[in-house]
GUTISE-283674 format. One record per residue: x, y, z of N, C-alpha, C in turn. Coordinates in nm, 4 decimals. Example, Ala and Ser with C-alpha at 12.3 -4.5 7.8 and 13.67 -1.06 7.14 Angstrom:
REM GUTISE-283674
+----------+----------+----------+----------+----------+----------+----------+----------+----------+
!    neast !   nnorth !      nup !   caeast !  canorth !     caup !    ceast !   cnorth !      cup !
+----------+----------+----------+----------+----------+----------+----------+----------+----------+
!   1.3190 !  -0.5690 !   0.7800 !   1.2300 !  -0.4500 !   0.7800 !   1.3200 !  -0.3300 !   0.7800 !
!   1.2850 !  -0.2250 !   0.7080 !   1.3670 !  -0.1060 !   0.7140 !   1.2900 !   0.0030 !   0.7870 !
+----------+----------+----------+----------+----------+----------+----------+----------+----------+
REM end
This chain:
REM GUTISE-283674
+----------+----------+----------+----------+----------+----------+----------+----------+----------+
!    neast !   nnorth !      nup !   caeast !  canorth !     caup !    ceast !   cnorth !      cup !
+----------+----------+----------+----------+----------+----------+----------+----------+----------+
!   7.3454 !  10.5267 ! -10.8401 !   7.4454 !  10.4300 ! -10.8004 !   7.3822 !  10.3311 ! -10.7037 !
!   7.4343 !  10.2084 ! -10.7386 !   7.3657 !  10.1022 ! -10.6203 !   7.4662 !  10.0755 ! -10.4927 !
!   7.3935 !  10.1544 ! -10.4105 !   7.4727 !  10.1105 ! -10.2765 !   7.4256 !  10.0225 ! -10.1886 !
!   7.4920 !   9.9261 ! -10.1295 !   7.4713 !   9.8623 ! -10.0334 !   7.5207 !   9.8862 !  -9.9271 !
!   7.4404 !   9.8670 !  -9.7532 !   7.5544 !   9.8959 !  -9.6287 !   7.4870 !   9.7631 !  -9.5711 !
!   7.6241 !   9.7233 !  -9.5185 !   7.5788 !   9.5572 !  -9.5020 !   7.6196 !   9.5609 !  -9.3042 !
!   7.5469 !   9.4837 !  -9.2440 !   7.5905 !   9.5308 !  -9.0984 !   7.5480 !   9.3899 !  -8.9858 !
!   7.6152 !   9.3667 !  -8.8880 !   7.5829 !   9.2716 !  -8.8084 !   7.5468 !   9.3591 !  -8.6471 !
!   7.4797 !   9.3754 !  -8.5893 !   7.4354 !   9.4187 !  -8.4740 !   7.3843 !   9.3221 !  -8.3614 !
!   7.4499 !   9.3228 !  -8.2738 !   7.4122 !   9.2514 !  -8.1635 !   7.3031 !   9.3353 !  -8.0337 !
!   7.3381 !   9.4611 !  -8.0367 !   7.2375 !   9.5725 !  -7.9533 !   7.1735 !   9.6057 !  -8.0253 !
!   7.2074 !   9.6723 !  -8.1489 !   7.1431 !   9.7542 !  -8.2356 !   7.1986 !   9.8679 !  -8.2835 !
!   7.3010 !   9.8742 !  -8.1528 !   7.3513 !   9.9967 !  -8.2661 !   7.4690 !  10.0347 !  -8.3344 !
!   7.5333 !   9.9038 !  -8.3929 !   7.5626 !   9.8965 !  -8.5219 !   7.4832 !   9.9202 !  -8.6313 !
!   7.3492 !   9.8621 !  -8.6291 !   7.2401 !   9.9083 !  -8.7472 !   7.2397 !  10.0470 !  -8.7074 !
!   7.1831 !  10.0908 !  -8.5922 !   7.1939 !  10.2385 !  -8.5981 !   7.3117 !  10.3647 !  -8.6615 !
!   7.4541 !  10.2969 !  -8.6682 !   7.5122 !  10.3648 !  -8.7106 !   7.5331 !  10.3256 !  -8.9079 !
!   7.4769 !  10.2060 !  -8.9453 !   7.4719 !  10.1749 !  -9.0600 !   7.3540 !  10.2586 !  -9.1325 !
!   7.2138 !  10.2608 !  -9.0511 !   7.1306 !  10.3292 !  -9.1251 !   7.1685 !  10.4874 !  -9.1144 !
!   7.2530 !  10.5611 !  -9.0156 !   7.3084 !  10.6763 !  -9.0317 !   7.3757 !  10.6916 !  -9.1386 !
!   7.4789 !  10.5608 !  -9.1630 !   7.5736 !  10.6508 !  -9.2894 !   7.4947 !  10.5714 !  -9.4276 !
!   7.3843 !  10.4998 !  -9.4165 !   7.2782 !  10.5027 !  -9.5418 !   7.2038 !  10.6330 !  -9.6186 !
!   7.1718 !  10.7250 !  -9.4730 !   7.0955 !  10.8375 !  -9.4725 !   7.2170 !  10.9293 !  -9.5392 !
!   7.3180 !  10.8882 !  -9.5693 !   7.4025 !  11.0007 !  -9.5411 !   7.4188 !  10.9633 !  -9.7279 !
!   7.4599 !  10.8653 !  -9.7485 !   7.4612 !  10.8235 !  -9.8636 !   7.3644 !  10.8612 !  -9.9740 !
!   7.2484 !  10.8791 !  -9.9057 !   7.1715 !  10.9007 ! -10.0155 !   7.0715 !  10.7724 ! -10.0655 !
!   6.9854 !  10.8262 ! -10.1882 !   6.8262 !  10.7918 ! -10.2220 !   6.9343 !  10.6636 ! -10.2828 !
!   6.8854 !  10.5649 ! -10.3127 !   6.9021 !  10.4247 ! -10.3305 !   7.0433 !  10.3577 ! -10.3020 !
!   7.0177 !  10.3878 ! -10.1489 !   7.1113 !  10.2965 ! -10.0780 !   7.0335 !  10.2248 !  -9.9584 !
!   7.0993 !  10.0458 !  -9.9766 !   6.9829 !  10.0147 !  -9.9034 !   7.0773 !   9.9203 !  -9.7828 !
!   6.9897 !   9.9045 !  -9.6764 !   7.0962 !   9.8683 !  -9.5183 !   7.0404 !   9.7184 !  -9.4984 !
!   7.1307 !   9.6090 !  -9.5046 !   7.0799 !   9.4996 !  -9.4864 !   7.1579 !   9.4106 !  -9.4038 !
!   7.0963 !   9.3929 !  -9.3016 !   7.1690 !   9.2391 !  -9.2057 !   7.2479 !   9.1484 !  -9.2872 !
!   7.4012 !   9.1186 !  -9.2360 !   7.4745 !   8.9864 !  -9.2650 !   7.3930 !   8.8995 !  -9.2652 !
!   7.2837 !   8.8514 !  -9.1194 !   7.2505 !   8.7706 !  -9.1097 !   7.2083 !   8.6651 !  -9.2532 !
!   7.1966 !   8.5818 !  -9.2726 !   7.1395 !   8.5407 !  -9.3901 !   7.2002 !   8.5899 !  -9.5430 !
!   7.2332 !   8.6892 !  -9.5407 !   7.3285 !   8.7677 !  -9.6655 !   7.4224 !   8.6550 !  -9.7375 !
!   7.3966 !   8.6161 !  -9.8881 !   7.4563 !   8.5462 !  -9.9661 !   7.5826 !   8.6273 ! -10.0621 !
!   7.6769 !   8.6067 ! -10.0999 !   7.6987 !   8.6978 ! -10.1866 !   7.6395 !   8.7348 ! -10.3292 !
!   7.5923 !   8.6421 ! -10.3608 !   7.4858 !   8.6445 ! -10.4697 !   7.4008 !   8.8117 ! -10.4932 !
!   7.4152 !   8.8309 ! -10.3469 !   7.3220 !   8.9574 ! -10.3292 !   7.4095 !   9.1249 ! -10.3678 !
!   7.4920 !   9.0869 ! -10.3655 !   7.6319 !   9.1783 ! -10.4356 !   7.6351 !   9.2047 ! -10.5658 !
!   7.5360 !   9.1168 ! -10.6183 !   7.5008 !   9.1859 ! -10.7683 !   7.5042 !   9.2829 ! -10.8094 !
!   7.5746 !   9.3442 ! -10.9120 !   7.5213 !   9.5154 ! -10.9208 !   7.5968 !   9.5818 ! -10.8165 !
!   7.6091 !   9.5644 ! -10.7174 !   7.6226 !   9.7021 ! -10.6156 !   7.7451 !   9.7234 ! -10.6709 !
!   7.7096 !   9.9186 ! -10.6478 !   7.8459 !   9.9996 ! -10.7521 !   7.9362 !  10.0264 ! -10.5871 !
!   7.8550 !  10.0513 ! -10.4755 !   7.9072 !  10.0371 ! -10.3742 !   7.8749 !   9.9924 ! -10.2492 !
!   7.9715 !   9.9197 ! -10.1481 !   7.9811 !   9.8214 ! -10.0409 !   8.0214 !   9.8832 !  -9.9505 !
!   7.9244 !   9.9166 !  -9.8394 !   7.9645 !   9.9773 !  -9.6755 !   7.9861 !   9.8747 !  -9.5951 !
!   8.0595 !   9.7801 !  -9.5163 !   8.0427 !   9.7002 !  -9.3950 !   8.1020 !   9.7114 !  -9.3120 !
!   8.0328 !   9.7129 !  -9.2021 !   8.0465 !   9.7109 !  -9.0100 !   8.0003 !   9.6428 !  -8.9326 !
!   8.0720 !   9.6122 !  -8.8366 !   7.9955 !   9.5213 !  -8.7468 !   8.0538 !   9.6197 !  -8.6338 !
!   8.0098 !   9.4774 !  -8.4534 !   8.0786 !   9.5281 !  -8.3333 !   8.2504 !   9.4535 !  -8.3749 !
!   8.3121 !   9.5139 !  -8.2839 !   8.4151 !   9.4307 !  -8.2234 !   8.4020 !   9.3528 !  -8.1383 !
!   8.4255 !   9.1990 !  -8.1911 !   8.4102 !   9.0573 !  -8.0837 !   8.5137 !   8.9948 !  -8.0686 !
!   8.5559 !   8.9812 !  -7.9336 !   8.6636 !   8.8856 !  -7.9566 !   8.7944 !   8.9901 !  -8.0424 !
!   8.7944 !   9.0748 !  -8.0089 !   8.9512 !   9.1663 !  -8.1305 !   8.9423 !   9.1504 !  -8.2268 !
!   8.7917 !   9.0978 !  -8.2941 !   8.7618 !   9.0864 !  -8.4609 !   8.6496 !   9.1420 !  -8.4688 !
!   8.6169 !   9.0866 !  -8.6210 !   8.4638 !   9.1057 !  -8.6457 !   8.3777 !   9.0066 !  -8.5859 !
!   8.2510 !   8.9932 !  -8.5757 !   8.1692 !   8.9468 !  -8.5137 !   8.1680 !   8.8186 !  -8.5706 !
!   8.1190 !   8.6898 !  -8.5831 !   8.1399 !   8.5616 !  -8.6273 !   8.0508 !   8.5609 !  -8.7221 !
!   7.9176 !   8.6154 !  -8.7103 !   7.8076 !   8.6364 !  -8.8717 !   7.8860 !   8.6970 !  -8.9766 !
!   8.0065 !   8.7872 !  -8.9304 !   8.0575 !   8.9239 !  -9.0395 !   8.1584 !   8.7964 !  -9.0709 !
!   8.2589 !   8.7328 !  -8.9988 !   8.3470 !   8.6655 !  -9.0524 !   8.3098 !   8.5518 !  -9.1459 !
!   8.2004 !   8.4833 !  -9.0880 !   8.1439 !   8.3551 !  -9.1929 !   8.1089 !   8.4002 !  -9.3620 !
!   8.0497 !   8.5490 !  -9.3303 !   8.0112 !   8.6114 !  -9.4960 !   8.1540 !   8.6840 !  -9.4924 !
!   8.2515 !   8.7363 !  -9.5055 !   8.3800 !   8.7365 !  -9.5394 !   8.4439 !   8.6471 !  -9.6162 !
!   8.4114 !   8.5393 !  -9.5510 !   8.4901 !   8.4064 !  -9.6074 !   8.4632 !   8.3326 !  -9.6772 !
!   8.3242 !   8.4019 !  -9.7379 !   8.2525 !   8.3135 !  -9.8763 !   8.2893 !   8.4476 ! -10.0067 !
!   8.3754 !   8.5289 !  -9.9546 !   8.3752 !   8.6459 ! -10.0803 !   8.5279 !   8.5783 ! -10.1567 !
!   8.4768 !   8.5203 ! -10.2899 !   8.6046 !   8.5044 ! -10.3418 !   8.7075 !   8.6033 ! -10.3963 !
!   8.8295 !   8.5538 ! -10.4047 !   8.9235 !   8.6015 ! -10.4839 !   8.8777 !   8.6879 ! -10.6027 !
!   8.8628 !   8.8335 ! -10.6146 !   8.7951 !   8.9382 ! -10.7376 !   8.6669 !   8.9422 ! -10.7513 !
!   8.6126 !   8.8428 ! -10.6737 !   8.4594 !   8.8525 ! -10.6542 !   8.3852 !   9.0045 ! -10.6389 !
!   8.4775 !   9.1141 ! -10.5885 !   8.4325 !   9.2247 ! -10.5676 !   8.4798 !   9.3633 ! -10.6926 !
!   8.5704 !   9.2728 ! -10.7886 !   8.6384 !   9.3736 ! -10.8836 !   8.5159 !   9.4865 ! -10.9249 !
!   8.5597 !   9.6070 ! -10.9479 !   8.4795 !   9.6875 ! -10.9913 !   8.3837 !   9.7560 ! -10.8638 !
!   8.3927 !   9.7026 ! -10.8006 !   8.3215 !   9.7503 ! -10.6274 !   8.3879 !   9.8350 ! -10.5254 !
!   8.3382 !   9.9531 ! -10.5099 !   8.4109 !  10.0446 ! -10.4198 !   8.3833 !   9.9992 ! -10.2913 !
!   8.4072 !  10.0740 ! -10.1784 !   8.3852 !   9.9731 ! -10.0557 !   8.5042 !  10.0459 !  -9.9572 !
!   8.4141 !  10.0186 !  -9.8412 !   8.4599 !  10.0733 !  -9.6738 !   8.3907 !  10.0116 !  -9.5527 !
!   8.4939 !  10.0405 !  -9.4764 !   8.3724 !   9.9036 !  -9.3451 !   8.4482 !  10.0310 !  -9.2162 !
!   8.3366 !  10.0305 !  -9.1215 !   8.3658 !  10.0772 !  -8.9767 !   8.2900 !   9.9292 !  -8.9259 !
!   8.3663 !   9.9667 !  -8.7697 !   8.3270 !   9.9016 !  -8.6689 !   8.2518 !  10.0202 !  -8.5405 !
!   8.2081 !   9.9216 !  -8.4424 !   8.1739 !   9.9618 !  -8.3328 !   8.2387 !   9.9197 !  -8.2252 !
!   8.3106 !  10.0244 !  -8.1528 !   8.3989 !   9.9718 !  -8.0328 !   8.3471 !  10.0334 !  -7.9227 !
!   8.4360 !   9.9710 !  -7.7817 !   8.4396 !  10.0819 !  -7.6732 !   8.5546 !  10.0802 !  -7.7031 !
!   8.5478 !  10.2526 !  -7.5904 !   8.6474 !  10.3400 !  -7.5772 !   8.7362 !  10.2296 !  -7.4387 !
!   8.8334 !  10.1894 !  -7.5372 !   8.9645 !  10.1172 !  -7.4506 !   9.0919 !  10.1230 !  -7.5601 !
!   9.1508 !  10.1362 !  -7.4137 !   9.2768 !  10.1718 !  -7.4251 !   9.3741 !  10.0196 !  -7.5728 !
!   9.3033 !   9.8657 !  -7.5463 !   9.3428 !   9.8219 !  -7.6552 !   9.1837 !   9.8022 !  -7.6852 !
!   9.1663 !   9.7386 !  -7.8106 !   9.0408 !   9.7494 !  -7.8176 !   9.0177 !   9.6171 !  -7.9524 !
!   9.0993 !   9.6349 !  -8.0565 !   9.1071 !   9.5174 !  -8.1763 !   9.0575 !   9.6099 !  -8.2981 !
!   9.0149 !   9.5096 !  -8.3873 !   9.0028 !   9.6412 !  -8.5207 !   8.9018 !   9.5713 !  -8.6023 !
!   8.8400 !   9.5519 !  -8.6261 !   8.7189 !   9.4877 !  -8.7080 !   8.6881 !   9.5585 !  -8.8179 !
!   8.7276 !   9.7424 !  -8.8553 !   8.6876 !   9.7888 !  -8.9433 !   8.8396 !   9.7313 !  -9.0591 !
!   8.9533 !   9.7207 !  -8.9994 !   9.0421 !   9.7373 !  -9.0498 !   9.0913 !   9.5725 !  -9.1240 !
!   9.0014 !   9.4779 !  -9.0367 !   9.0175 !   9.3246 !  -9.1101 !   8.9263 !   9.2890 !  -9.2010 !
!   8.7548 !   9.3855 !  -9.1877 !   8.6458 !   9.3361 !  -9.3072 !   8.7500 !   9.4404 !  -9.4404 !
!   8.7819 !   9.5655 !  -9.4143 !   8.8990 !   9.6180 !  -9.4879 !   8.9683 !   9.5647 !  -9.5678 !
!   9.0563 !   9.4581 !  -9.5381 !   9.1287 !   9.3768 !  -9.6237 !   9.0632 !   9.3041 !  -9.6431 !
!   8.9633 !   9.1895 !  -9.6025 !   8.8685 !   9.1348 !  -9.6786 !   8.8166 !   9.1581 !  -9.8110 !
!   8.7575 !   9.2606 !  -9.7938 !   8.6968 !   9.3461 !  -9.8968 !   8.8406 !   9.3640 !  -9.9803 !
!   8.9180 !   9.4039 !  -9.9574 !   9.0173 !   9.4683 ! -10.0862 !   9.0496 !   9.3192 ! -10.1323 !
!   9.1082 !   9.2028 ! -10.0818 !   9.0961 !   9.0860 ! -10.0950 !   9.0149 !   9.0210 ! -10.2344 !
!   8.8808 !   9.0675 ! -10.1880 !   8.8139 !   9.0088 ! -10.3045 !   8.7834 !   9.0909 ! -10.4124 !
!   8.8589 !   9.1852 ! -10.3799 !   8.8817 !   9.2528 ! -10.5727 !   8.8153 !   9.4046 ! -10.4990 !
!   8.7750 !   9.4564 ! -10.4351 !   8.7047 !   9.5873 ! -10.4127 !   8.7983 !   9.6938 ! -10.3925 !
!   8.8062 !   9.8180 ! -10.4136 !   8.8637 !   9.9216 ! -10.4303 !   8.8384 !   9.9815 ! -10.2590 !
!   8.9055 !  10.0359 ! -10.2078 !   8.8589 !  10.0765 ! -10.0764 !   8.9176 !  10.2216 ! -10.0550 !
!   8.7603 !  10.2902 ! -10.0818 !   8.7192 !  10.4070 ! -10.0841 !   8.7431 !  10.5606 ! -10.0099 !
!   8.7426 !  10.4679 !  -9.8427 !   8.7821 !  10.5125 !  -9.6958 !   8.8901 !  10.4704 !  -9.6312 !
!   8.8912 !  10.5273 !  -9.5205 !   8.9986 !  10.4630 !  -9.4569 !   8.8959 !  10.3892 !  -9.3128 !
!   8.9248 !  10.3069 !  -9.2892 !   8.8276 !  10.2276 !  -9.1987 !   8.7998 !  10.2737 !  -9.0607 !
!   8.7164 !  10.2938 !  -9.0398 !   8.7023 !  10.3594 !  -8.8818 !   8.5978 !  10.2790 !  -8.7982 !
!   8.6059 !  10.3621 !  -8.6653 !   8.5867 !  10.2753 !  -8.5826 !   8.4969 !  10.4141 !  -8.5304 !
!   8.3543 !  10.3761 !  -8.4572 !   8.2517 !  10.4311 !  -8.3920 !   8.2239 !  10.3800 !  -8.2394 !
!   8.2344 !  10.4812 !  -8.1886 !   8.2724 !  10.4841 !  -8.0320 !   8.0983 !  10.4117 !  -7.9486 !
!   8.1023 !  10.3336 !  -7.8707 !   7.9825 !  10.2985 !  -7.8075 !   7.9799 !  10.2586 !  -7.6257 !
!   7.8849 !  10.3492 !  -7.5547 !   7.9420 !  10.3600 !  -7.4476 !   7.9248 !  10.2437 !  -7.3639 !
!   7.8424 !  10.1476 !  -7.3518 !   7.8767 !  10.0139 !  -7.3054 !   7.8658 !   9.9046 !  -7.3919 !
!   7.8813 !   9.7634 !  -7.3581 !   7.8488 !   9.6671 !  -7.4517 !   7.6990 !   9.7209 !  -7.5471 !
!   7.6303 !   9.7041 !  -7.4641 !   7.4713 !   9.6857 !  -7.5110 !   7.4444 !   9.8612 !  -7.6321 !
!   7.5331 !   9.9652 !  -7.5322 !   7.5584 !  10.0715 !  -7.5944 !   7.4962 !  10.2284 !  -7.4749 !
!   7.4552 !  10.2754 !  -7.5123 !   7.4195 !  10.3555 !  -7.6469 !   7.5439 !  10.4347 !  -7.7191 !
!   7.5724 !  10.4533 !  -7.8201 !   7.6345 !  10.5490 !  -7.8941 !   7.6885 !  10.6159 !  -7.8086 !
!   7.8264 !  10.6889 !  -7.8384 !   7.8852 !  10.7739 !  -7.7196 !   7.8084 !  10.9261 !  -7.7880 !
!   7.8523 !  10.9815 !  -7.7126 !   7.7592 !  11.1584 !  -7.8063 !   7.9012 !  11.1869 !  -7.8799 !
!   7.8305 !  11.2361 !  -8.0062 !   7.9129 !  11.2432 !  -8.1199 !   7.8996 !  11.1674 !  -8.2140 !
!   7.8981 !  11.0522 !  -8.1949 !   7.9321 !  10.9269 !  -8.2973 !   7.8728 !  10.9297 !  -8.4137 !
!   7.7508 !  10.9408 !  -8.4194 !   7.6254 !  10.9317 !  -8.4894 !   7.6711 !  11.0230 !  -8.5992 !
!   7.7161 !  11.1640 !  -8.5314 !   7.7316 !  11.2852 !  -8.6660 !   7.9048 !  11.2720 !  -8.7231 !
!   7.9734 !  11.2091 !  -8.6621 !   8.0891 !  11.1318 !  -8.7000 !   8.0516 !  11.0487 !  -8.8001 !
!   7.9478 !  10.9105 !  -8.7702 !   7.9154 !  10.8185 !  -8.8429 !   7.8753 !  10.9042 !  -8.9983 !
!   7.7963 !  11.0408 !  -8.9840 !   7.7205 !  11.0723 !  -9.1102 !   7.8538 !  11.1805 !  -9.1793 !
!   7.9595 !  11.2459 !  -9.0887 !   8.0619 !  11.2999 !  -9.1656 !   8.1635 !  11.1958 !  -9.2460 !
!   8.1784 !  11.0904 !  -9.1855 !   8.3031 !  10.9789 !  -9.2477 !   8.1809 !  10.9279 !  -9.3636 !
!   8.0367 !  10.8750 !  -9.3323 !   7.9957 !  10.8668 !  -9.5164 !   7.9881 !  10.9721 !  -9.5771 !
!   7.9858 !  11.0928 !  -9.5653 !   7.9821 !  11.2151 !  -9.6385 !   8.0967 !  11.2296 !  -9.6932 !
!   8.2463 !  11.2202 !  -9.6470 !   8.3604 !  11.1787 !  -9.7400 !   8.3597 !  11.1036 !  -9.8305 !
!   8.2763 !  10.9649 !  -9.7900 !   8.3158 !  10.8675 !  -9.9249 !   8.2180 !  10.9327 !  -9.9883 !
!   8.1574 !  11.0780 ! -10.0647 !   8.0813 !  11.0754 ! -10.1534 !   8.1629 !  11.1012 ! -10.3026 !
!   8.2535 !  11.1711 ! -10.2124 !   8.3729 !  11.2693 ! -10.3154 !   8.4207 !  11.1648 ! -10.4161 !
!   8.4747 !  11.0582 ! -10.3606 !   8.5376 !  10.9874 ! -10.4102 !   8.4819 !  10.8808 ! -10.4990 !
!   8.3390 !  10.8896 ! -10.4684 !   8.2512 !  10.7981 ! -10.6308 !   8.2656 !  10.8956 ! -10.7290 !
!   8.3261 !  11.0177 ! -10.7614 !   8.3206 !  11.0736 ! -10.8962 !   8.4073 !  11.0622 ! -10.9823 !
!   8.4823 !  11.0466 ! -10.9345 !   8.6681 !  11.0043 ! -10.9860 !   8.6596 !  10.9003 ! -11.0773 !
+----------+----------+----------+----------+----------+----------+----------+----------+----------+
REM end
């Protein structure tokens, strides 16, 4: 299966928790920066991971600009789930839950339910836990590519 996990990181460890649930995914799944990301590059993929931080009570402005070039069914036939990276606050915004409808938006099936990965300051590191959180929530979406 061709997976893609697509990710915007400002510290790093958003990629860090993207190449976790890559590892988790399995042998040909591959982790690639928004940055620069066309949709063109969506070719093929049988499945779509995306996460960013939470900025601003959204997604990050790289994650929103490639959002907003995904047309209408552009994603039909594409399974697909997005986490974010937050801190632990009391309000906080939802970034997994708006690339979420994005994604279902442009035709993608959505696999997970969108979550959110805990990070203990801006810059980070990971809160303890997260990481094996990050690799249990992709270990769920495996079930559900067989169906």
């Amino acid at each position: 299966m061709s997976t893609l996990v697509v990710y915007d990181s400002n510290y790093g460890t958003t990629r860090i928790v993207a190449e976790k649930i890559a590892a988790e995914l399995g042998e040909g799944t591959a982790v690639v920066s928004v940055s620069g990301l066309t949709p063109e590059r969506l070719t093929g993929v049988e499945l779509l991971v995306v996460g960013c931080p939470i900025i601003g009570w959204r997604p990050s402005p790289r994650m929103q600009a490639f959002l907003a070039q995904l047309g209408v069914g552009m994603l039909h036939g594409v399974r697909a789930a997005a986490f974010d990276t937050r801190l632990r606050l009391f309000i906080h915004g939802d970034a997994a839950g708006k690339i979420s409808h994005a994604l279902e938006h442009a035709g993608a099936h959505i696999v997970a339910k969108p979550h959110g990965f805990i990070v203990e300051g801006r810059e980070g590191p990971m809160a303890t836990g997260e990481l094996d959180k990050a690799a249990e929530w992709a270990g769920a979406i495996m079930p559900t590519l067989r169906r």
